[in-house]
C-alpha positions, 0 to 999 in steps of 0.5 A: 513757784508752783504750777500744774497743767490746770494752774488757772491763768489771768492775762493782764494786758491781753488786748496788747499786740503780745496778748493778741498773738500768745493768748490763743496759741497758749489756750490751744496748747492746754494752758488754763486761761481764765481770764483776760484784763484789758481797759478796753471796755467794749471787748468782751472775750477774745479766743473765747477767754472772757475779759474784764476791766477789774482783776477783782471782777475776774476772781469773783466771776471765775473764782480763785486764780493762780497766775498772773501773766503781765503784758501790760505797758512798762509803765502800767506794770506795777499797777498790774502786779500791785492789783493781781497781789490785791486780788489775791494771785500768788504767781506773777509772771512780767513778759514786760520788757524796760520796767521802770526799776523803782517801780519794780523795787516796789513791786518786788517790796509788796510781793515780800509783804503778801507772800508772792512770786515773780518772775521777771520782768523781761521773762518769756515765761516757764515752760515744761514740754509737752504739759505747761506753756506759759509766755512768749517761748515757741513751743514747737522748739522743745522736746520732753528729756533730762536738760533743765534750762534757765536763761537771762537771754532774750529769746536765745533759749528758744535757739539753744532749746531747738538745737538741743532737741534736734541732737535728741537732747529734749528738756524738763523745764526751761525758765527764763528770769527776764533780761532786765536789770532788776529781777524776780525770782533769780539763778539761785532759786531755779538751780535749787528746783531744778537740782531736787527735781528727778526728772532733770539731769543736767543744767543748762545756764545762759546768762550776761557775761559781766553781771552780778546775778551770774556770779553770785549763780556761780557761787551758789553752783560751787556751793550746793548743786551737784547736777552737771552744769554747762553755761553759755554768756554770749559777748563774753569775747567783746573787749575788755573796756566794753562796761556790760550789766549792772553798776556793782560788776562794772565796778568789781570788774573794773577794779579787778583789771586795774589791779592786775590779779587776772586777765580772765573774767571774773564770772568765767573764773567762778564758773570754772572754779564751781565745775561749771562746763564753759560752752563758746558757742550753741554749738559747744552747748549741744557737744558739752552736754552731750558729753555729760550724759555720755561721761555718765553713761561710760561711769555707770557700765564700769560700776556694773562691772 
């Protein structure tokens, strides 16, 4: 995905409660919105974004449009990407929650076809502080600095995000990929920007504890990330015969302890084996990631030596 501070930014589903209440906070931090959808005909603007029934008849009023935020009803969101994708927006971010799957199998299918990205569904956007605020994060929480962030979370971020600026730890990019089952854009994807990015040093993970998506991001962290990573799977504690996440890590994790190979999950095993820092609780996030920087600190004065 790419984005500038002058990305232009459509809003699908700007009159729904979530619209209402980001819309203007996001135009008033800097956020380039140009436009609003909505089927309600008789609104005309709101916090002086002029709105539209038709993406169409928003790209040929405002011109060529980078970003498509989604807002609209579960039900309604394939239309909404599938009409965005028409239109000719290449960047889909789905703040909707409880996407029906198929429909975003479908979606995930056309976004192959015309080249798109997505982001999401569940997502609470992108955001890099202090320069680019798209979604539903609360952007007072962070603070520019050298912690990259990616989460699976529903709003945990925005917890962990403040915690982290309070012990002077700000961020170069928080991205949240959606809670939903079935996603965009995944772990593997924003490790790797985060990994070429200069301005991030270290990376914080929050994901599900019995997921597919964090395994195969343990994987990949084994593989081809160098920077630091500390990840955090809140109700990694709860019982063992507690089914979490998808169908395929239910069944793999399932078959793991009925074989008796390890009392340990599975996730926590790969992350461990990838190098990964394994952080208990928020608190531990801030203690192990400050830890990195003060080991790269200790590493950087002997070599000066």
């Amino acid at each position: 995905m790419k984005w500038e501070a002058d990305s232009k930014v459509l809003i699908q589903g700007i009159t729904n409660p979530l619209g209402i209440s980001y819309a203007g906070r996001m135009k008033a931090q800097g956020t380039n919105i140009v436009a609003g959808i909505t089927l309600e005909e008789q609104i005309d603007q709101i916090d002086d974004i002029p709105i539209f029934t038709l993406v169409e008849e928003a790209v040929k009023t405002v011109g060529e449009i980078d970003i498509s935020l989604i807002l609209t009803p579960p039900y309604e969101v394939l239309d909404a990407g599938l009409e965005a994708m028409a239109a000719g927006i290449k960047q889909l971010v789905i703040v909707t929650s409880w996407v029906p799957p198929l429909d975003l199998i479908a979606l995930l299918e056309q976004a192959q076809v015309t080249n798109s990205f997505v982001l999401g569904s569940g997502s609470e956007g992108l955001l890099v502080p202090e320069q680019f605020w798209l979604g539903i994060m609360e952007p007072e929480f962070y603070t520019t600095g050298p912690v990259g962030m990616i989460s699976r979370c529903d709003r945990l971020m925005d917890e962990v995000a403040k915690t982290l600026s309070q012990a002077g730890l700000g961020q170069s990019l928080a991205i949240s990929l959606g809670c939903d089952a079935v996603m965009g854009s995944n772990f593997e994807q924003w490790l790797q920007i985060m990994e070429e990015d200069e301005t991030t040093e270290a990376i914080v993970l929050l994901g599900h504890p019995y997921s597919s998506a964090e395994l195969l991001a343990a994987q990949y962290i084994g593989s081809a990330i160098e920077k630091p990573v500390i990840a955090y799977l809140p109700g990694i504690q709860a019982p063992i015969n507690r089914n979490f996440g998808d169908a395929t890590s239910i069944i793999a994790s399932q078959l793991s302890y009925q074989t008796g190979k390890t009392n340990e999950n599975q996730t926590i095993t790969a992350f461990k084996k990838a190098g990964v820092k394994m952080a208990n609780t928020i608190e531990d996030i801030t203690k192990l990631t400050k830890g990195v920087f003060s080991s790269r600190r200790r590493k950087s004065r002997t070599v000066n030596k």
